[in-house]
Structure formats: structure tokens, C-alpha cells
C-alpha positions as protocol buffer text, in pm:
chain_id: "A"
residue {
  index: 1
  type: UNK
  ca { x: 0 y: 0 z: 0 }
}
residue {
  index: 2
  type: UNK
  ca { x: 160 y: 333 z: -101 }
}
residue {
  index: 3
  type: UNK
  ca { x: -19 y: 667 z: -2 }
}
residue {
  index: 4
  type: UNK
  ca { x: 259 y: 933 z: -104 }
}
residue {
  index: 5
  type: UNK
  ca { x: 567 y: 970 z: -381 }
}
residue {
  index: 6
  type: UNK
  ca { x: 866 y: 1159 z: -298 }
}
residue {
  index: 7
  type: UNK
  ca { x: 919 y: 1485 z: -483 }
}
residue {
  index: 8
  type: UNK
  ca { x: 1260 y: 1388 z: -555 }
}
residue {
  index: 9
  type: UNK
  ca { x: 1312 y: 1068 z: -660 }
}
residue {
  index: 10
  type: UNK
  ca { x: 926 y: 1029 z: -771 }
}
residue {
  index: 11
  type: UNK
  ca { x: 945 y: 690 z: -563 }
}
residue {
  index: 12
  type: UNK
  ca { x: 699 y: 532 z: -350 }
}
residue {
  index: 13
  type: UNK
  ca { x: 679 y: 594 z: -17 }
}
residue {
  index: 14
  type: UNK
  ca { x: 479 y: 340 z: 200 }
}
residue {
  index: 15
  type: UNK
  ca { x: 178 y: 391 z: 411 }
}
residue {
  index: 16
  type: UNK
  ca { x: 320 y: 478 z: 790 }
}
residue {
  index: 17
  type: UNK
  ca { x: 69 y: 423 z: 1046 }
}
residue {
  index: 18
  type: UNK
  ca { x: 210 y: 664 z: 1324 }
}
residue {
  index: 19
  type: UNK
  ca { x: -20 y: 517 z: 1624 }
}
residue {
  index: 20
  type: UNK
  ca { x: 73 y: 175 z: 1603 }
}
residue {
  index: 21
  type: UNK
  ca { x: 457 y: 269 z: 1497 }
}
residue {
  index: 22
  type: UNK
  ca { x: 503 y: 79 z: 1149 }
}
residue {
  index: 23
  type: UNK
  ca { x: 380 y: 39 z: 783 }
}
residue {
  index: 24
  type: UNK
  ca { x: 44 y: -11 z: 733 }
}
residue {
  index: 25
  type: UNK
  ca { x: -56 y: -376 z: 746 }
}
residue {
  index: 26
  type: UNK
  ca { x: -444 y: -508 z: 566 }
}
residue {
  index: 27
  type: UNK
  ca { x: -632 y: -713 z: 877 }
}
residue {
  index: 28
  type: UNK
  ca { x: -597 y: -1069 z: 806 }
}
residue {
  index: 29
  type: UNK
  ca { x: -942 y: -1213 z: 613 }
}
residue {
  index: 30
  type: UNK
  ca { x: -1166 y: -1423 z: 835 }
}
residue {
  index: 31
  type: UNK
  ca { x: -1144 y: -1782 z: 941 }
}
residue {
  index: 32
  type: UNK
  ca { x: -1487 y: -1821 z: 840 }
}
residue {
  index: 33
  type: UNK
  ca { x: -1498 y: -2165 z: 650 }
}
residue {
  index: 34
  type: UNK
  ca { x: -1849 y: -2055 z: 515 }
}
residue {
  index: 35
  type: UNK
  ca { x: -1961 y: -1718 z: 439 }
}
residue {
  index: 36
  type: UNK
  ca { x: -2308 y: -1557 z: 450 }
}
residue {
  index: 37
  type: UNK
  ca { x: -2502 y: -1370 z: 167 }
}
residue {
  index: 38
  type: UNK
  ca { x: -2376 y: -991 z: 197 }
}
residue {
  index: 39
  type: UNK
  ca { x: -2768 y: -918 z: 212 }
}
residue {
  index: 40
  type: UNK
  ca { x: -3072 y: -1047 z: 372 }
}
residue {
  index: 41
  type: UNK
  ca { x: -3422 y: -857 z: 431 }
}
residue {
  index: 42
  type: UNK
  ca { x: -3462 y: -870 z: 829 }
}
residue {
  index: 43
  type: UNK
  ca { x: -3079 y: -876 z: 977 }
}
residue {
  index: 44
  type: UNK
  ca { x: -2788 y: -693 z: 1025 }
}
residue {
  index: 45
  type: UNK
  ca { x: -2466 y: -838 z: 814 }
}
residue {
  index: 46
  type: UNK
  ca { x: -2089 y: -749 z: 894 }
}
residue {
  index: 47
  type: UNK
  ca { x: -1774 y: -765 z: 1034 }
}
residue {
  index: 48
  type: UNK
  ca { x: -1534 y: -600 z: 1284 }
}
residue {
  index: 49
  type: UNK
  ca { x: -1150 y: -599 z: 1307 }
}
residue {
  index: 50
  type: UNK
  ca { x: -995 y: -706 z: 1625 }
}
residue {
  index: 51
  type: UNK
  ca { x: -627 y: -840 z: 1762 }
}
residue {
  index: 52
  type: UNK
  ca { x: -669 y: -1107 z: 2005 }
}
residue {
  index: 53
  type: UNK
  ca { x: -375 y: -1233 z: 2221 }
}
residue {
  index: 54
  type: UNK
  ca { x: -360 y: -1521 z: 2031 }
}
residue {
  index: 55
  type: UNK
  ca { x: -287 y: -1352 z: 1688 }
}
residue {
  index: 56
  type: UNK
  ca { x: 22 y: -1135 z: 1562 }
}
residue {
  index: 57
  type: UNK
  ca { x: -202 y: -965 z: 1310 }
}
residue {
  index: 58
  type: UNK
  ca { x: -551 y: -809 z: 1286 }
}
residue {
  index: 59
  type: UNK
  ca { x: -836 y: -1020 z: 1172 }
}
residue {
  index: 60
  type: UNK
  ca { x: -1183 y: -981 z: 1055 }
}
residue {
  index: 61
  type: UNK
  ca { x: -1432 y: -1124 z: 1273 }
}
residue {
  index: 62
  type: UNK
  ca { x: -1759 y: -1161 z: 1134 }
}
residue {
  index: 63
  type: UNK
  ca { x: -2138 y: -1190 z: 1219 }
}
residue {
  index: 64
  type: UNK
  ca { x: -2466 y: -1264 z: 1088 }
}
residue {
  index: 65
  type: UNK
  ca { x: -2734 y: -1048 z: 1328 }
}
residue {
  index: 66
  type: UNK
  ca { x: -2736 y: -748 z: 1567 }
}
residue {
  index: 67
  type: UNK
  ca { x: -2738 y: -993 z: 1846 }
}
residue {
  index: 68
  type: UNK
  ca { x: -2380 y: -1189 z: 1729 }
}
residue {
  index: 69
  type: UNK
  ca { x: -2235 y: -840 z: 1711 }
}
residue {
  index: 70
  type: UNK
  ca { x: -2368 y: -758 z: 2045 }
}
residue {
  index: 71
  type: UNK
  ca { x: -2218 y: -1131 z: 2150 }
}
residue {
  index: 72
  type: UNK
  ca { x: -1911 y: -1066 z: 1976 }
}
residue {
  index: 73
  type: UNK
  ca { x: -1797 y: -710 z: 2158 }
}
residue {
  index: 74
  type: UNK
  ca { x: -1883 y: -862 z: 2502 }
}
residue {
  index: 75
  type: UNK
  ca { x: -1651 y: -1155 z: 2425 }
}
residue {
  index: 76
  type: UNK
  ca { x: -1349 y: -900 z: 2302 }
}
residue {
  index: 77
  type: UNK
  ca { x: -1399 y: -735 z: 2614 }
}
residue {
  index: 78
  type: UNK
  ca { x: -1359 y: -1029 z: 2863 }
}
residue {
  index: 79
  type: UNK
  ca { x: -998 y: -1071 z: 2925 }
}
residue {
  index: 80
  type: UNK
  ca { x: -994 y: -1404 z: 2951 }
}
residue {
  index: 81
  type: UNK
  ca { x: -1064 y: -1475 z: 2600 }
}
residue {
  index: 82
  type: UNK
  ca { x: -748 y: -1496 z: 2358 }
}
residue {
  index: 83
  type: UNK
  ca { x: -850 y: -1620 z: 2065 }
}
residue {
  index: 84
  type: UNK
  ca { x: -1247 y: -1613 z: 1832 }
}
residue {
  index: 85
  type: UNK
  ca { x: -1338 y: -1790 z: 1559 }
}
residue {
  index: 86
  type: UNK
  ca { x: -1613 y: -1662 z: 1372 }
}
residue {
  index: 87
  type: UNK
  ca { x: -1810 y: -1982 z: 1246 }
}
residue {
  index: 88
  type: UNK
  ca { x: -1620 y: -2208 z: 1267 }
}
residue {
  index: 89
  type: UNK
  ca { x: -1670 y: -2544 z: 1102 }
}
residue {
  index: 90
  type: UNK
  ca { x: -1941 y: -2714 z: 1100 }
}
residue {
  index: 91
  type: UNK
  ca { x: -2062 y: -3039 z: 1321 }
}
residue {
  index: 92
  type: UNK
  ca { x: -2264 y: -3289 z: 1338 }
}
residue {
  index: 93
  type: UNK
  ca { x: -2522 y: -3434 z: 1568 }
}
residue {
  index: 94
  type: UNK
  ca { x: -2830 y: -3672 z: 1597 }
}
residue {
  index: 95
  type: UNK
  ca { x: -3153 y: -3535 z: 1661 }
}
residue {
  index: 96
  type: UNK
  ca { x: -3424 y: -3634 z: 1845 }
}
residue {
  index: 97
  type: UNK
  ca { x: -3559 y: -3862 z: 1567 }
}
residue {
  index: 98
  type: UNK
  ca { x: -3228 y: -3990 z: 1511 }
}
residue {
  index: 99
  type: UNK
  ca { x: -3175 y: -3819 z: 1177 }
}
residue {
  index: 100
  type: UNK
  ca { x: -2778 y: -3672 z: 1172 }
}
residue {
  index: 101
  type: UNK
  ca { x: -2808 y: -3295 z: 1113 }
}
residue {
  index: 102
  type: UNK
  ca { x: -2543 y: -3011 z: 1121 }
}
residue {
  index: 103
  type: UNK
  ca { x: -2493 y: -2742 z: 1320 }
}
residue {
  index: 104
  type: UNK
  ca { x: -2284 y: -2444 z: 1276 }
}
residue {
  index: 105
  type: UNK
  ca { x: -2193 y: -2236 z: 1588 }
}
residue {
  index: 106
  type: UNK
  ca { x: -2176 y: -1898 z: 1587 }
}
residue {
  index: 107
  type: UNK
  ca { x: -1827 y: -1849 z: 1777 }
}
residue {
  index: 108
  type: UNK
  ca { x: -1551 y: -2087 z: 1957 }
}
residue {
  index: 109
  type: UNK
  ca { x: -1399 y: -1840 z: 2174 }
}
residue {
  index: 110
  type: UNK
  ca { x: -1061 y: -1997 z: 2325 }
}
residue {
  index: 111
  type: UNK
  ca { x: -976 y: -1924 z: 2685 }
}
residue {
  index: 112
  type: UNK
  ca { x: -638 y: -1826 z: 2854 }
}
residue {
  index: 113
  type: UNK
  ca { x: -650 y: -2159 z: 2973 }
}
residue {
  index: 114
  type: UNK
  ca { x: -663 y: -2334 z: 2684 }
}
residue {
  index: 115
  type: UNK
  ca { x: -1078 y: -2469 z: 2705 }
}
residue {
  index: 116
  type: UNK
  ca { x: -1268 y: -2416 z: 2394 }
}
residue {
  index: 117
  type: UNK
  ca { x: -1631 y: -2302 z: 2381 }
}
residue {
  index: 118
  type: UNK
  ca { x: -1895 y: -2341 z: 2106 }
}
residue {
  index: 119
  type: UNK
  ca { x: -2113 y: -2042 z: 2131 }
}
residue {
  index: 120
  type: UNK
  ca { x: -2458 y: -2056 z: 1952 }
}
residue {
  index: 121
  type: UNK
  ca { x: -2662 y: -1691 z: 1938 }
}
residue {
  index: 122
  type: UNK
  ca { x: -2997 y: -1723 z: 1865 }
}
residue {
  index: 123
  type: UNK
  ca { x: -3295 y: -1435 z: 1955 }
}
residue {
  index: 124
  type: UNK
  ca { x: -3472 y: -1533 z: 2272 }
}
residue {
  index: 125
  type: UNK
  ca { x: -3845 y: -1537 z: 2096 }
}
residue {
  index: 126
  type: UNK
  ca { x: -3687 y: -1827 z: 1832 }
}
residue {
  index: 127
  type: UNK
  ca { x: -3552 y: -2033 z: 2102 }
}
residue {
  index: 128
  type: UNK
  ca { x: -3886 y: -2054 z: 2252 }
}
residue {
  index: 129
  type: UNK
  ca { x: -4095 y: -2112 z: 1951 }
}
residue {
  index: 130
  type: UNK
  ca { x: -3902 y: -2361 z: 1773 }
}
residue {
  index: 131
  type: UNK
  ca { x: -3776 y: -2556 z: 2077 }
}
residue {
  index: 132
  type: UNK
  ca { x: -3434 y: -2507 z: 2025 }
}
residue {
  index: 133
  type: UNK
  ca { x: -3308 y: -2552 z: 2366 }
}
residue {
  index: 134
  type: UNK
  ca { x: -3381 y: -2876 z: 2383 }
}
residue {
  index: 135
  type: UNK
  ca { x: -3233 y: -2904 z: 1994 }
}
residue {
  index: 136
  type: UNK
  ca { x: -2946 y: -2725 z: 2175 }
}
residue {
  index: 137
  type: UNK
  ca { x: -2934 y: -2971 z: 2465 }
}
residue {
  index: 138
  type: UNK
  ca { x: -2830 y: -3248 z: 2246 }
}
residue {
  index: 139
  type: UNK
  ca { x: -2578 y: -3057 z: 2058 }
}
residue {
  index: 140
  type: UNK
  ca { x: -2442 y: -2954 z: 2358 }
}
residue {
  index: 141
  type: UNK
  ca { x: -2433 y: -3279 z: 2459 }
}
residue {
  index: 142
  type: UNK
  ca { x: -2283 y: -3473 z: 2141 }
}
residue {
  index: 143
  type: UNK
  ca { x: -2018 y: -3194 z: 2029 }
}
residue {
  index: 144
  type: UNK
  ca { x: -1674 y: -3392 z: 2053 }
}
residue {
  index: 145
  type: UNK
  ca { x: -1368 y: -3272 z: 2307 }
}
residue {
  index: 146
  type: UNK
  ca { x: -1167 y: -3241 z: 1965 }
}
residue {
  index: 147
  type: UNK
  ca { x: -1402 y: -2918 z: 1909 }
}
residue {
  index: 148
  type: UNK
  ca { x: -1475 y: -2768 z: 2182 }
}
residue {
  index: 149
  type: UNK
  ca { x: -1477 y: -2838 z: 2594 }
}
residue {
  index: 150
  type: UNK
  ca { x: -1804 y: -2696 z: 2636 }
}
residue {
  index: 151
  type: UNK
  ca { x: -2132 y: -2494 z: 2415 }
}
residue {
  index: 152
  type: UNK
  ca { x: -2298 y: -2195 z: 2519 }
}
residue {
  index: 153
  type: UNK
  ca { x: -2620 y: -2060 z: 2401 }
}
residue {
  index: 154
  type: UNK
  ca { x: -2654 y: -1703 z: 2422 }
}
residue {
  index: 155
  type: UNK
  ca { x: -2983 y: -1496 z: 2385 }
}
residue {
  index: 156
  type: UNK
  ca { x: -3113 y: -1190 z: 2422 }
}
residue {
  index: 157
  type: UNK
  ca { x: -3139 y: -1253 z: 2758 }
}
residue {
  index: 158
  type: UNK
  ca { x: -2781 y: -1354 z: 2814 }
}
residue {
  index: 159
  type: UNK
  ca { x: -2657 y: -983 z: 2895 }
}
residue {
  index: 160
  type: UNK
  ca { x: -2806 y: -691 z: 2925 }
}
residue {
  index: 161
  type: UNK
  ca { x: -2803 y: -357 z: 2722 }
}
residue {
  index: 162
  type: UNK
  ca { x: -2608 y: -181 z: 2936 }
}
residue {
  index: 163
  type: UNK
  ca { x: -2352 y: -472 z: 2948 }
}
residue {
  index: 164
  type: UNK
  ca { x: -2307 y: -369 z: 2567 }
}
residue {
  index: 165
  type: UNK
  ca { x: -2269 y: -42 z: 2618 }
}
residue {
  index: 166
  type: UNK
  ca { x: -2056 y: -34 z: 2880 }
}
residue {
  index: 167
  type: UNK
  ca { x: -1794 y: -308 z: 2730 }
}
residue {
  index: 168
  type: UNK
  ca { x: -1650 y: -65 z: 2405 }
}
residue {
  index: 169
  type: UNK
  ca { x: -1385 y: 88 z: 2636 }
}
residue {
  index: 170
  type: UNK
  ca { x: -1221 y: -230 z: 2727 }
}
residue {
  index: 171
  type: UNK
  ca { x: -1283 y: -357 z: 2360 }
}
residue {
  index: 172
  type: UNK
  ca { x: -1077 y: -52 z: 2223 }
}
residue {
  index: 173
  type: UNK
  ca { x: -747 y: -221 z: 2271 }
}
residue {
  index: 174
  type: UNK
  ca { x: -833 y: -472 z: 2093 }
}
residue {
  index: 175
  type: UNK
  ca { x: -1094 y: -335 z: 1820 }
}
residue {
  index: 176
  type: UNK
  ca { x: -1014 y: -105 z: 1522 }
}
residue {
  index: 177
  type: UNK
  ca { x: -1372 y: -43 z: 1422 }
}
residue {
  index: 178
  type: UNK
  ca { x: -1692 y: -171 z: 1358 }
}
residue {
  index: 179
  type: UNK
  ca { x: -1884 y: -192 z: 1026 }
}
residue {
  index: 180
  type: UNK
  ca { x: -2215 y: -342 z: 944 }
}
residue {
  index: 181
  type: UNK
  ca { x: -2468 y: -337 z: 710 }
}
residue {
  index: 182
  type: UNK
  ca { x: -2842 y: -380 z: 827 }
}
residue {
  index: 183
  type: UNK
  ca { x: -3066 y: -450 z: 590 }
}
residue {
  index: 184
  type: UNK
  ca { x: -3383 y: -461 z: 796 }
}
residue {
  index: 185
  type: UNK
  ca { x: -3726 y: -534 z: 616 }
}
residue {
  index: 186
  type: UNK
  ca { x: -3890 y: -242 z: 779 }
}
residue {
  index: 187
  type: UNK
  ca { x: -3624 y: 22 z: 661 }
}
residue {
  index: 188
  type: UNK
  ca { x: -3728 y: -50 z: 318 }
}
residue {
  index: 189
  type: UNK
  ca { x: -4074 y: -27 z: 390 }
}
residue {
  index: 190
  type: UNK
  ca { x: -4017 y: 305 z: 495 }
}
């Protein structure tokens, strides 16, 4: 990345960033083994750019719905997380019919003690309609050691709005910015 030529010599001089002391350096793309349609009519779509302990470089982190980003700057804020993969692969489990099905989590957030957890983010109102907890129950209960030591599944209910608010500070060390799209179904109406 150049942003100025010298006068002189009518070379190239590379992009300094002055705050973090060297040349500027593109975040690292995503983990994300799959990746979701930039659009969709009733949820917000994007991605942040974080540095986790775990990393040397900045990364794109992504998410699908208000609520992940929500879930997402709580979990950059809690020190004991070093490491987030934004949907990570994806497993597979038996339901309660027997039938295998998969099952992509939202996050695996990796702990400064090494454990692993699956995080799932779903709205509270769809957990209770379609019965996921107990869908969620035997994920929980059939995701492998190999994955992850433990799943979570966060809701609307999981923190609160001031929880979200008040995290950003202690997320600024490790966040450069955050940029979404929402494409809400009611915006257009309007």
C-alpha cells in the first residue's frame, strides 16, 4: 500500500501508520470456512476488526445479526478470552428422531487456559418457539472434546443492554472499528 511519492526521486513511499509505529498492514481475512449472503431482508450483516492475544495480526471477525455483534464485543472485552473464531466449522449431531443434522456455531472463543467453547446466538423469541433448547441440549451434549470443551447458548437474555454499552472501552485495545450493514425489512418499507 503506497499513499505518497517523494518529490525527488518520484518513488513510492509506503503507508506509515504513526499510532501503532510501522507500515500499514491489511487485517488478516476471516477464518470463516463458510460465508453468509452480503444481504438479507430482516438482519444486520458485517464484520469487525480485532487483535486477540492469540494472533500477531488483525483479523476480521464476522457476524450474521445485531445480536452476534452484540455477543461478539462482550466476548473482546472479557480478558480471559485470547483467541475467536467466527463460524467455525461445521458439526454434526443426531436429533431427536435420530436423523444426523449439522450445526454451525456462531463463535468458539478460546480461553487463557486453553478450554474451547462453542457459542450458539440465537434471539430469545426463536428459542422458545421452535424448541431449540432442547435441539441445543443435544448438541451440547454430542459436540466432541476435539471441538470444543463446552457450548454456550446465548440470547437476548444472556446480557443486558447496558452490558453492551458499557464493554466498548475495554474492547478498544483490541478493536479497530466496527462496520455493518443492516438491511432490515422495515427500513425498506419506509
Amino acid at each position: 500500500m503506497y499513499r505518497q511519492v517523494c518529490l525527488r526521486c518520484r518513488e513510492q513511499l509506503p503507508m506509515y501508520d504513526e499510532d501503532f509505529g510501522g507500515p500499514y498492514v491489511p487485517p488478516e481475512r476471516t477464518r470463516a470456512p463458510r460465508m453468509f449472503p452480503a444481504r438479507s431482508r430482516a438482519s444486520a450483516r458485517g464484520f469487525l476488526v480485532a487483535k486477540l492475544r492469540a494472533q500477531a495480526a488483525w483479523r476480521q471477525l464476522i457476524f450474521e445479526s445485531h445480536l452476534e455483534r452484540k455477543c461478539l464485543l462482550v466476548l473482546l472485552s472479557q480478558h480471559a478470552v485470547v483467541d475467536v473464531w467466527d463460524q467455525p466449522p461445521q458439526i454434526t449431531y443426531r436429533n431427536q428422531d435420530g436423523k444426523l443434522k449439522p450445526h454451525t456455531f456462531d463463535f468458539l472463543a478460546t480461553l487463557d487456559d486453553g478450554k474451547r467453547i462453542a457459542i450458539a446466538v440465537k434471539p430469545d423469541g426463536l428459542v422458545e418457539r421452535n424448541g431449540f433448547d432442547r435441539e441445543f441440549a443435544l448438541i451440547r451434549k454430542q459436540t466432541t472434546k476435539q471441538f470444543a470443551d463446552d457450548a454456550l447458548l446465548v440470547t437476548d437474555n444472556s446480557f443486558s443492554a447496558a452490558e453492551v454499552r458499557n464493554e466498548p472501552p475495554r474492547v478498544c485495545r483490541r478493536l479497530i472499528f466496527v462496520s455493518y450493514a443492516a438491511t432490515a425489512s422495515a427500513s425498506r418499507a419506509a
